[in-house]
PyMOL Python script that loads the backbone (N, CA, C, O; Angstrom):
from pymol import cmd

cmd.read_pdbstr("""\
ATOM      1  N   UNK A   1      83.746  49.366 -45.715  1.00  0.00           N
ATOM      2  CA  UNK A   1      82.445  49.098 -46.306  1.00  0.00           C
ATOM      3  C   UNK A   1      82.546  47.954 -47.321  1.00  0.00           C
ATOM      4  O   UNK A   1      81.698  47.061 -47.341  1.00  0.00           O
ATOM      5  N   UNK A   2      83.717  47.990 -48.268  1.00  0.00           N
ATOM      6  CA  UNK A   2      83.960  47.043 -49.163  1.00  0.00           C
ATOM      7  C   UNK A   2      83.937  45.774 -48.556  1.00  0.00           C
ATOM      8  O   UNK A   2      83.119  44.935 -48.934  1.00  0.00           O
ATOM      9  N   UNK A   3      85.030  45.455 -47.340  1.00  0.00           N
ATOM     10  CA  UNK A   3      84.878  44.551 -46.737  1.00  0.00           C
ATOM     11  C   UNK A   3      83.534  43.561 -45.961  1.00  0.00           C
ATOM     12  O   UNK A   3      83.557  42.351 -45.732  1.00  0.00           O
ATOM     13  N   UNK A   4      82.641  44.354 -45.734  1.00  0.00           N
ATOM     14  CA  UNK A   4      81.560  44.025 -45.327  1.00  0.00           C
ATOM     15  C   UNK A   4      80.695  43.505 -46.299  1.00  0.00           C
ATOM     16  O   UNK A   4      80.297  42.373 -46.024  1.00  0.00           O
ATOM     17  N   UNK A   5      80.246  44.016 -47.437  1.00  0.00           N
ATOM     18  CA  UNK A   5      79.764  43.772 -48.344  1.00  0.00           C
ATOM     19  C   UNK A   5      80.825  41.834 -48.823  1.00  0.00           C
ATOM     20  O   UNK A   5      80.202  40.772 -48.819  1.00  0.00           O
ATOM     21  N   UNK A   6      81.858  41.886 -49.045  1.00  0.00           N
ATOM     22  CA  UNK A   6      82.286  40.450 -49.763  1.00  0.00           C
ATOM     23  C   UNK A   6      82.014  39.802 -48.338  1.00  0.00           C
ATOM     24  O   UNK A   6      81.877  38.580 -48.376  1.00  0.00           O
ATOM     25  N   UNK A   7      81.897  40.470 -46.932  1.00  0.00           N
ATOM     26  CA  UNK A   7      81.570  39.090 -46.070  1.00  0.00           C
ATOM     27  C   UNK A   7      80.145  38.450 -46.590  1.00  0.00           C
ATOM     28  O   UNK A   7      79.745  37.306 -46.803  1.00  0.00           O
ATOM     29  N   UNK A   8      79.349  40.322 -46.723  1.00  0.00           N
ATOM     30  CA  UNK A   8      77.627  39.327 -47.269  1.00  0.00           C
ATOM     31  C   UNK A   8      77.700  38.685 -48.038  1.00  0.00           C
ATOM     32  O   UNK A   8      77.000  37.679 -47.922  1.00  0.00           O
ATOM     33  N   UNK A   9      78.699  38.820 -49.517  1.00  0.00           N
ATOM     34  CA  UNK A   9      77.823  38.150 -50.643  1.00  0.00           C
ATOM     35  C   UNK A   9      78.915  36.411 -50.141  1.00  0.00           C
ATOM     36  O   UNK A   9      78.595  35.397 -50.761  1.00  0.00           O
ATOM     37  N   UNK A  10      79.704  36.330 -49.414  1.00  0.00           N
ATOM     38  CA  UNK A  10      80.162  34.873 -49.036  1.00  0.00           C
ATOM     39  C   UNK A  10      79.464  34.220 -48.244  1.00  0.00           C
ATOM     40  O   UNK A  10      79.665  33.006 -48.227  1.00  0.00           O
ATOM     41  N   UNK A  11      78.153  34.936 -47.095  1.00  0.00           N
ATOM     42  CA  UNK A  11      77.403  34.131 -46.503  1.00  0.00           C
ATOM     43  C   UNK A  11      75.963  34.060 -47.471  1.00  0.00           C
ATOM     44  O   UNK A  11      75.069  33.225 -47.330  1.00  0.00           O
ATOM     45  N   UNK A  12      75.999  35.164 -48.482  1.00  0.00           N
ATOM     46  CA  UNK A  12      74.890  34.608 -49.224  1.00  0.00           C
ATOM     47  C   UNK A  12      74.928  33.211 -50.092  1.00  0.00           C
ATOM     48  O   UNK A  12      73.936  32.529 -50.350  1.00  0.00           O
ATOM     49  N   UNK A  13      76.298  32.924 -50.494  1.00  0.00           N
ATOM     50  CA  UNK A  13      76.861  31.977 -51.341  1.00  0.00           C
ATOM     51  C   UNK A  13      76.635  30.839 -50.425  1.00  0.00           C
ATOM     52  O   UNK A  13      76.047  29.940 -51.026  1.00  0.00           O
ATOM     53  N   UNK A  14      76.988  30.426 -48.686  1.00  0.00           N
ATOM     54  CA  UNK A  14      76.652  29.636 -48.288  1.00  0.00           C
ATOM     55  C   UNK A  14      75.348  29.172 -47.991  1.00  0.00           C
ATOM     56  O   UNK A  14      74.987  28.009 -48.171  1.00  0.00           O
ATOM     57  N   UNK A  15      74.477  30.293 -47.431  1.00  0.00           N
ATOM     58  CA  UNK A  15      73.182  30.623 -47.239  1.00  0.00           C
ATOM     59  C   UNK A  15      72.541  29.605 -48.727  1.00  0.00           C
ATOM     60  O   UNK A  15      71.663  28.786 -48.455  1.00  0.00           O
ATOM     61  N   UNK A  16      72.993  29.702 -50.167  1.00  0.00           N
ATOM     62  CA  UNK A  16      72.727  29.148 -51.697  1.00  0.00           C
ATOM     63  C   UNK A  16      72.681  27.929 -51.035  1.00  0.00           C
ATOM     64  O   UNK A  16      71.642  27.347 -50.722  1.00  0.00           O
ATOM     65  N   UNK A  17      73.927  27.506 -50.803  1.00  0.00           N
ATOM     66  CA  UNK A  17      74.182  26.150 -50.745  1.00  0.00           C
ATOM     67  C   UNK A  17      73.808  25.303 -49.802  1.00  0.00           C
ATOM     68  O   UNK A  17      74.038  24.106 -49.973  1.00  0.00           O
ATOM     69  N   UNK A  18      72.944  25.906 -48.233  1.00  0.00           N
ATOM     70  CA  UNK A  18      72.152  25.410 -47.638  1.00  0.00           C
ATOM     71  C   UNK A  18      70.944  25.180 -47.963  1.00  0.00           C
ATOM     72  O   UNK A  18      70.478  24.098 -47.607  1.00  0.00           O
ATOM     73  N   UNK A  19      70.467  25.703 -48.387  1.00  0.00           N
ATOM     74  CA  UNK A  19      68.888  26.276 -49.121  1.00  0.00           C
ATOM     75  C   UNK A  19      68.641  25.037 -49.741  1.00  0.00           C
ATOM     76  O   UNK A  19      67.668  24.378 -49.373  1.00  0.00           O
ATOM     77  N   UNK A  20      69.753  24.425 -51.066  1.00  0.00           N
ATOM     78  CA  UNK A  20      69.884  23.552 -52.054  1.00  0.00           C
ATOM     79  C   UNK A  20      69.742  22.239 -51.204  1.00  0.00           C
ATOM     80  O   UNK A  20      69.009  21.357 -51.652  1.00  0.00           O
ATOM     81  N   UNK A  21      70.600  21.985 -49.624  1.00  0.00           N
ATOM     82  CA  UNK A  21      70.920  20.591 -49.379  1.00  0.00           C
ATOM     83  C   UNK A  21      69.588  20.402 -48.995  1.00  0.00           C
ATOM     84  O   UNK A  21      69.183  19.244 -48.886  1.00  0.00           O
ATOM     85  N   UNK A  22      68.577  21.668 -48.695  1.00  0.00           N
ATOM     86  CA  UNK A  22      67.415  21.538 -47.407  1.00  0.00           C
ATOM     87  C   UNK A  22      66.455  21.234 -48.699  1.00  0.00           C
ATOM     88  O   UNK A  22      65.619  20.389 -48.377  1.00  0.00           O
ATOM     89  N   UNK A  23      66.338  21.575 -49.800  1.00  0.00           N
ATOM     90  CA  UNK A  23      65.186  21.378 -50.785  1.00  0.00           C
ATOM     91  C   UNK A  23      65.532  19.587 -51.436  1.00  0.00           C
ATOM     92  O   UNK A  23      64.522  18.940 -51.711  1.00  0.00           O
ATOM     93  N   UNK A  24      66.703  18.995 -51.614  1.00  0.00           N
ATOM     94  CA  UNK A  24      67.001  17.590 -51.605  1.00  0.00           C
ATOM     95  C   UNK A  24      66.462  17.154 -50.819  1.00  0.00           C
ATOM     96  O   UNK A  24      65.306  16.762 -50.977  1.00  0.00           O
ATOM     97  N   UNK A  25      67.147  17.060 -49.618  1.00  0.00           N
ATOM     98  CA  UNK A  25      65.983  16.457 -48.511  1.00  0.00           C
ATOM     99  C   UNK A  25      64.182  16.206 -48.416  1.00  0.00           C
ATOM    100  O   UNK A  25      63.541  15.155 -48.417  1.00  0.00           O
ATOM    101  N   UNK A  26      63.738  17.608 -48.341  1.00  0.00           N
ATOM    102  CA  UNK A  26      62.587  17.708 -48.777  1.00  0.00           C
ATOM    103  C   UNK A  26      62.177  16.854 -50.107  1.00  0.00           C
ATOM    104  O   UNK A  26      61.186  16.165 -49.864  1.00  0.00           O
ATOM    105  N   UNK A  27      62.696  16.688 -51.557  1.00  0.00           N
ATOM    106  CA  UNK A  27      62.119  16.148 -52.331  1.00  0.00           C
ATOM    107  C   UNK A  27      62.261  14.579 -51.718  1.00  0.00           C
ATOM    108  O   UNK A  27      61.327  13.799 -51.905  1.00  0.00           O
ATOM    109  N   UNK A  28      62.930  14.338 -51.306  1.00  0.00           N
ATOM    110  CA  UNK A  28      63.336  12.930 -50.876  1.00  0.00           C
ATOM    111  C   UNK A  28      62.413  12.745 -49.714  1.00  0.00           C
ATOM    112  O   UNK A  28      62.407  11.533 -49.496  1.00  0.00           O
ATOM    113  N   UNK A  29      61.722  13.280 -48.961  1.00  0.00           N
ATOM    114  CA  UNK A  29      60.657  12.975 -48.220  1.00  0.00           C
ATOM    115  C   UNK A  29      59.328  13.196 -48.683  1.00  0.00           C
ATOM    116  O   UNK A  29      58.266  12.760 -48.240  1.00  0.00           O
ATOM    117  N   UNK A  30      59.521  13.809 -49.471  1.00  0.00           N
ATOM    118  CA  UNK A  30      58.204  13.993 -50.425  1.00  0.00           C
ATOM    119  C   UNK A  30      57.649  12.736 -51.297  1.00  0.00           C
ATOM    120  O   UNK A  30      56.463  12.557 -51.573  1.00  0.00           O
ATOM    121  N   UNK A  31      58.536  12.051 -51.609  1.00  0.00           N
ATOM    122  CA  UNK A  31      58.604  10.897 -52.315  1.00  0.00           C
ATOM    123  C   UNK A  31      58.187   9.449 -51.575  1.00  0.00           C
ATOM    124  O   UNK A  31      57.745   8.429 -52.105  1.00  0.00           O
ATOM    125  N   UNK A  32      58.461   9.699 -50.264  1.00  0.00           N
ATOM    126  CA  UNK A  32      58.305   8.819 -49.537  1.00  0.00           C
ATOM    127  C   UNK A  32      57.066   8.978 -48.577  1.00  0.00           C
ATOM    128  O   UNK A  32      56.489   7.963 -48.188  1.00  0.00           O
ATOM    129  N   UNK A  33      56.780   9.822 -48.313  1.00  0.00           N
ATOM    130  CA  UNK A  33      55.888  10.189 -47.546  1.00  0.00           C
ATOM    131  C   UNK A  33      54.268   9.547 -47.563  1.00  0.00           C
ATOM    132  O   UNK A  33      53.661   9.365 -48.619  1.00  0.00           O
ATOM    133  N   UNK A  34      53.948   9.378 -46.808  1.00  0.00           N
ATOM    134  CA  UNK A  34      52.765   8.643 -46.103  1.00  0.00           C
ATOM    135  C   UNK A  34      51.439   9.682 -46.455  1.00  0.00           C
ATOM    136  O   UNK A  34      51.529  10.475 -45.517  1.00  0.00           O
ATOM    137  N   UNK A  35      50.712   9.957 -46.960  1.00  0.00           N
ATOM    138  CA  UNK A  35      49.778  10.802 -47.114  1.00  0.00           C
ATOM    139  C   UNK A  35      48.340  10.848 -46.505  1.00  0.00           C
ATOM    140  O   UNK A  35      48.181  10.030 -45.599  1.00  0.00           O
ATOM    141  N   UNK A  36      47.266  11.620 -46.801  1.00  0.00           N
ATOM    142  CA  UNK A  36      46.354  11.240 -46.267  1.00  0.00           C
ATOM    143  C   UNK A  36      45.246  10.097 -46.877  1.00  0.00           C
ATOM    144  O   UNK A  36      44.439   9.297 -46.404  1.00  0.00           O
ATOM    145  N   UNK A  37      45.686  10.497 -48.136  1.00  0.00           N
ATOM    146  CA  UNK A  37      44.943   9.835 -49.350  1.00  0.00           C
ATOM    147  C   UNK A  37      45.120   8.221 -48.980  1.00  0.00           C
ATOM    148  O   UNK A  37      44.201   7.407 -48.884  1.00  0.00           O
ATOM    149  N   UNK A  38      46.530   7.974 -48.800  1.00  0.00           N
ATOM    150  CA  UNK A  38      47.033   6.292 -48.636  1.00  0.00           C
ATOM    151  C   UNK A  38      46.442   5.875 -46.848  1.00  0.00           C
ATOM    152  O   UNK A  38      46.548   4.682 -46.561  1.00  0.00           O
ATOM    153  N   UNK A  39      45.832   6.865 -45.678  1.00  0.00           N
ATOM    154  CA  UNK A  39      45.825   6.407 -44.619  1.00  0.00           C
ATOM    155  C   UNK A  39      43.956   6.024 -44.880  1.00  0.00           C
ATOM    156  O   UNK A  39      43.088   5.438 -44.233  1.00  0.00           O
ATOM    157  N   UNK A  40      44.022   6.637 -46.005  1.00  0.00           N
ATOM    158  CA  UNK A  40      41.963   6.845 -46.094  1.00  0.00           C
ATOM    159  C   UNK A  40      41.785   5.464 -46.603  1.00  0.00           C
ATOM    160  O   UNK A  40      40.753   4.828 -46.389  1.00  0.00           O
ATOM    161  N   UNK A  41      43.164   4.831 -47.525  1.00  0.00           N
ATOM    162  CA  UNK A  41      42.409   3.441 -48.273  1.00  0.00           C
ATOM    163  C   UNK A  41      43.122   2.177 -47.572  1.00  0.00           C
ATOM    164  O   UNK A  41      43.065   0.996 -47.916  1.00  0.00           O
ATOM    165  N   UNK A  42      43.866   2.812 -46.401  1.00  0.00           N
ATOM    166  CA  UNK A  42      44.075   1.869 -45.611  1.00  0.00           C
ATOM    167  C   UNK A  42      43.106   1.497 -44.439  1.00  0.00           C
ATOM    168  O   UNK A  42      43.174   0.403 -43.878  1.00  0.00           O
ATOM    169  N   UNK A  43      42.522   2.123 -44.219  1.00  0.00           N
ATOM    170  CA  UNK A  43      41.194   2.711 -43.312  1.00  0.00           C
ATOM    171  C   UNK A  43      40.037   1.473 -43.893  1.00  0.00           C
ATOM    172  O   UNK A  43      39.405   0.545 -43.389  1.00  0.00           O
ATOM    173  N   UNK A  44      40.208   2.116 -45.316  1.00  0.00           N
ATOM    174  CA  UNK A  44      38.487   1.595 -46.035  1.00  0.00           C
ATOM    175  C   UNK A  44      39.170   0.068 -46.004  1.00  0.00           C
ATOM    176  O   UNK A  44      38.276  -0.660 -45.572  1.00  0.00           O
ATOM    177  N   UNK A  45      40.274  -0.679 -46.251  1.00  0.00           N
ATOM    178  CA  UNK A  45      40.573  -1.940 -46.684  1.00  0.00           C
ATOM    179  C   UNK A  45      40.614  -2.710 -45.158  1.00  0.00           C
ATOM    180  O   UNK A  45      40.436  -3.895 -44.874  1.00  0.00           O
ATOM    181  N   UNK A  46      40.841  -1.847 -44.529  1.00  0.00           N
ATOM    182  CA  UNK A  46      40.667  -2.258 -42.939  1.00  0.00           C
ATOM    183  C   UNK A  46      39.193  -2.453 -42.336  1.00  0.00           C
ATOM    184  O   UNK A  46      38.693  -3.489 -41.896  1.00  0.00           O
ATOM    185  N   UNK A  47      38.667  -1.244 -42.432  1.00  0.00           N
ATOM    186  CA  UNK A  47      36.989  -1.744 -42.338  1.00  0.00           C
ATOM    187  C   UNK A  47      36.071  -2.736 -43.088  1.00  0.00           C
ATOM    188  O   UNK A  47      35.063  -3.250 -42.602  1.00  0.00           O
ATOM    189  N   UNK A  48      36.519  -2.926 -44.259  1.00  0.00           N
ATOM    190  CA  UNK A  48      35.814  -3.965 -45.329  1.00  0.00           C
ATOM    191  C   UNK A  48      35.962  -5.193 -45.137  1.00  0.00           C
ATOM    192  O   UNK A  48      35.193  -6.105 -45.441  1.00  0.00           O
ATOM    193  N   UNK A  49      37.437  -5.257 -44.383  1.00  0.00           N
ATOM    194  CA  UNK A  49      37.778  -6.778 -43.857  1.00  0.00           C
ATOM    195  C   UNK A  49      37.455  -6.889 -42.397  1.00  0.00           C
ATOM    196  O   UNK A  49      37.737  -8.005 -41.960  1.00  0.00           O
ATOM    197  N   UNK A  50      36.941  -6.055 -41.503  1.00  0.00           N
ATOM    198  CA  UNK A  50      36.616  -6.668 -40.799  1.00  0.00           C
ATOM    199  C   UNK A  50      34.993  -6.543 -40.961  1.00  0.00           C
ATOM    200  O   UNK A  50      34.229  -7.388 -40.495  1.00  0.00           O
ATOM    201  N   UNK A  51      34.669  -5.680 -41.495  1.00  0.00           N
ATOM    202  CA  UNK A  51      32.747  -5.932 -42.021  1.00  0.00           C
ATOM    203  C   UNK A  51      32.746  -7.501 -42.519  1.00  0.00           C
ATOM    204  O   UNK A  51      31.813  -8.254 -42.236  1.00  0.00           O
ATOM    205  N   UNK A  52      33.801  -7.882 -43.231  1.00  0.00           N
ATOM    206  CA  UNK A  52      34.073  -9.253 -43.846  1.00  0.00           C
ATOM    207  C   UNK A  52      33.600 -10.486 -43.047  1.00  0.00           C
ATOM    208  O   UNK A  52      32.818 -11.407 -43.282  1.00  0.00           O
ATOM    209  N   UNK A  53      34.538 -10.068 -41.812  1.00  0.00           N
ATOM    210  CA  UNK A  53      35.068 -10.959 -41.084  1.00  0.00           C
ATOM    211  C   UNK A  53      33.945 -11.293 -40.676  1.00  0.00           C
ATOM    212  O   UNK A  53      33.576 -12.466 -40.732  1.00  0.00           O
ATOM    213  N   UNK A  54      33.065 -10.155 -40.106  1.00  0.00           N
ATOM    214  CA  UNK A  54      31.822 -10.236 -39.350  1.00  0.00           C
ATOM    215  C   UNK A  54      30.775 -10.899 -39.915  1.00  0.00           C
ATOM    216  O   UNK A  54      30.142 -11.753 -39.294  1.00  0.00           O
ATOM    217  N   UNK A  55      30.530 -10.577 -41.060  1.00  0.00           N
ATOM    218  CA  UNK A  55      29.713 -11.180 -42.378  1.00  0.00           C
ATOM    219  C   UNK A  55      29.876 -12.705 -42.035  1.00  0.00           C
ATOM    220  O   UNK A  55      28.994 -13.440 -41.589  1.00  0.00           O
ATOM    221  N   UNK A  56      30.977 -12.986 -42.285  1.00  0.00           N
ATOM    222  CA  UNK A  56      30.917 -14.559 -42.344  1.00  0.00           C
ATOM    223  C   UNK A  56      31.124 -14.918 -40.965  1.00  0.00           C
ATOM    224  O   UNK A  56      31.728 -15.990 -40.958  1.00  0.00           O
ATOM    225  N   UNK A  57      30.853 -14.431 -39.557  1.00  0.00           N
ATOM    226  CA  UNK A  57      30.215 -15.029 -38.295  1.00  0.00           C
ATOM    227  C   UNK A  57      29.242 -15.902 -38.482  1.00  0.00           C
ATOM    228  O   UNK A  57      28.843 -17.062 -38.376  1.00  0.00           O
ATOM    229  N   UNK A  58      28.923 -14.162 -39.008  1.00  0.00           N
ATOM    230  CA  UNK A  58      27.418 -14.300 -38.640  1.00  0.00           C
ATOM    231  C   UNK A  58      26.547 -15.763 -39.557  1.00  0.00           C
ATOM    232  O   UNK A  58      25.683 -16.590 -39.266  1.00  0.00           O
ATOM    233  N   UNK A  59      27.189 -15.511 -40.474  1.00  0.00           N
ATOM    234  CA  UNK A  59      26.737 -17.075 -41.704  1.00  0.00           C
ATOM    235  C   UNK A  59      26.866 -17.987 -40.916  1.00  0.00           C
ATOM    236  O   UNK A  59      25.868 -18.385 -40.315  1.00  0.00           O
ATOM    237  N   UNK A  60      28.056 -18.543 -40.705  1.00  0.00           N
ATOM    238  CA  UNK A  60      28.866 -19.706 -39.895  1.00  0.00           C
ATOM    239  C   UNK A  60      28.055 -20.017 -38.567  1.00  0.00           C
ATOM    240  O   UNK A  60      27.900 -21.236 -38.492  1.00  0.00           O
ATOM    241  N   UNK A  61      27.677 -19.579 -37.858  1.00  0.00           N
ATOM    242  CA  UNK A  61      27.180 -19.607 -36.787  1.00  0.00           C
ATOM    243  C   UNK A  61      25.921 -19.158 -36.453  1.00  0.00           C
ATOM    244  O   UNK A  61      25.325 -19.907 -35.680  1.00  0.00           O
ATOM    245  N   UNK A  62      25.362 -18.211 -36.781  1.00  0.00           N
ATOM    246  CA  UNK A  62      23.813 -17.494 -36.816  1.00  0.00           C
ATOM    247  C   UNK A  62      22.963 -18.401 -37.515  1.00  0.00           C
ATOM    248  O   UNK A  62      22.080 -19.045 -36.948  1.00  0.00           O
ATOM    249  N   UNK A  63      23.240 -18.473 -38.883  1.00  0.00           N
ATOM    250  CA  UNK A  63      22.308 -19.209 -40.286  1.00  0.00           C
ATOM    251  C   UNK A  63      21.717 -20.702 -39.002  1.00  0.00           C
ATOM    252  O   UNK A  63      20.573 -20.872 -38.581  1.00  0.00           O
ATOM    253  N   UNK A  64      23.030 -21.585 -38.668  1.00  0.00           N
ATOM    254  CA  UNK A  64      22.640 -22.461 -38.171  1.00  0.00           C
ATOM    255  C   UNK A  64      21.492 -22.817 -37.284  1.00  0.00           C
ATOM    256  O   UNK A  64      20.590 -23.624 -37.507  1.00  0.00           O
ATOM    257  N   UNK A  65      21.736 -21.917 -36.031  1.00  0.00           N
ATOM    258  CA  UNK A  65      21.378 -21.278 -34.879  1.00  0.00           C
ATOM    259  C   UNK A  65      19.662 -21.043 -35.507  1.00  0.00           C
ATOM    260  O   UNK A  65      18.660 -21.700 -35.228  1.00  0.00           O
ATOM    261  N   UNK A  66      19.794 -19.983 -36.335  1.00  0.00           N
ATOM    262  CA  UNK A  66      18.143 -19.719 -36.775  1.00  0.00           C
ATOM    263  C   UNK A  66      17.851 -20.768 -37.519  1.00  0.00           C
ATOM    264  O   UNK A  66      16.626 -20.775 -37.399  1.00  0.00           O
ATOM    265  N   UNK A  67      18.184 -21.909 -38.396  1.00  0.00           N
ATOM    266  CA  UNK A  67      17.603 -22.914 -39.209  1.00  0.00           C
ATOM    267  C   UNK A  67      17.316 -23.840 -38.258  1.00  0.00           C
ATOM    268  O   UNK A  67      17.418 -24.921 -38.837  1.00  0.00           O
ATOM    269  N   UNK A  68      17.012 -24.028 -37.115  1.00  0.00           N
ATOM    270  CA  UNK A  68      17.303 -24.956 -35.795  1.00  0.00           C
ATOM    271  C   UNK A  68      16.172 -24.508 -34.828  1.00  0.00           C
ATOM    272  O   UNK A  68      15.808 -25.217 -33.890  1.00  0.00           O
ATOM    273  N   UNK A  69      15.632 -23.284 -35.112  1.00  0.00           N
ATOM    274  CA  UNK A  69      14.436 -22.823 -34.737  1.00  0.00           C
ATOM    275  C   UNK A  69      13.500 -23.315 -34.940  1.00  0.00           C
ATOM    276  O   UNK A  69      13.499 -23.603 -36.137  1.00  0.00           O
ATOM    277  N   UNK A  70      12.367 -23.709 -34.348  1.00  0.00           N
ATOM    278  CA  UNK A  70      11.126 -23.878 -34.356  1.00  0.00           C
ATOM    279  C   UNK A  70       9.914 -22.884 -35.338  1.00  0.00           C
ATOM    280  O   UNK A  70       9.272 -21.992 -34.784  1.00  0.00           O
ATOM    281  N   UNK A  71       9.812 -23.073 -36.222  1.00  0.00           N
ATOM    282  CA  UNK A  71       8.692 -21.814 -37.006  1.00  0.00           C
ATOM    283  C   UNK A  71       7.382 -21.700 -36.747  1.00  0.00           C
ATOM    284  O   UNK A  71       6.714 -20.835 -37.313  1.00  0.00           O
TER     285      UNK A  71
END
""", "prot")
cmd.dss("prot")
cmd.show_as("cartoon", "prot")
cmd.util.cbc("prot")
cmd.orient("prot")
């Protein structure tokens, strides 16, 4: 019985020391990690530039187009 017991508390001791390498890891991807927050203002900076883009077509080429009209 004795024996059994020091096998548990030596795989609990390793069991410690896995636990520890797996929560490093984790903080270290935590840190790095891509979120939703950063995909939302990559989103909005992506749509604004191409609303942008469109914006100034439409100037560049439209404005003309209608000032060239007949009233």
């Amino acid at each position: 019985m004795e024996s059994r017991i020091i096998r548990l508390e030596d795989n609990v001791t390793d069991i410690k020391v896995s636990v520890g390498k797996i929560e490093t890891r984790l903080d270290h991807i935590e840190k790095n990690m891509f979120t939703k927050g950063m995909a939302a203002g990559y989103a909005l900076v992506a749509i604004i530039a191409v609303f942008g883009a469109g914006w100034w077509i439409v100037q560049q080429y439209l404005s003309p187009i209608l000032k060239a009209l007949p009233r």
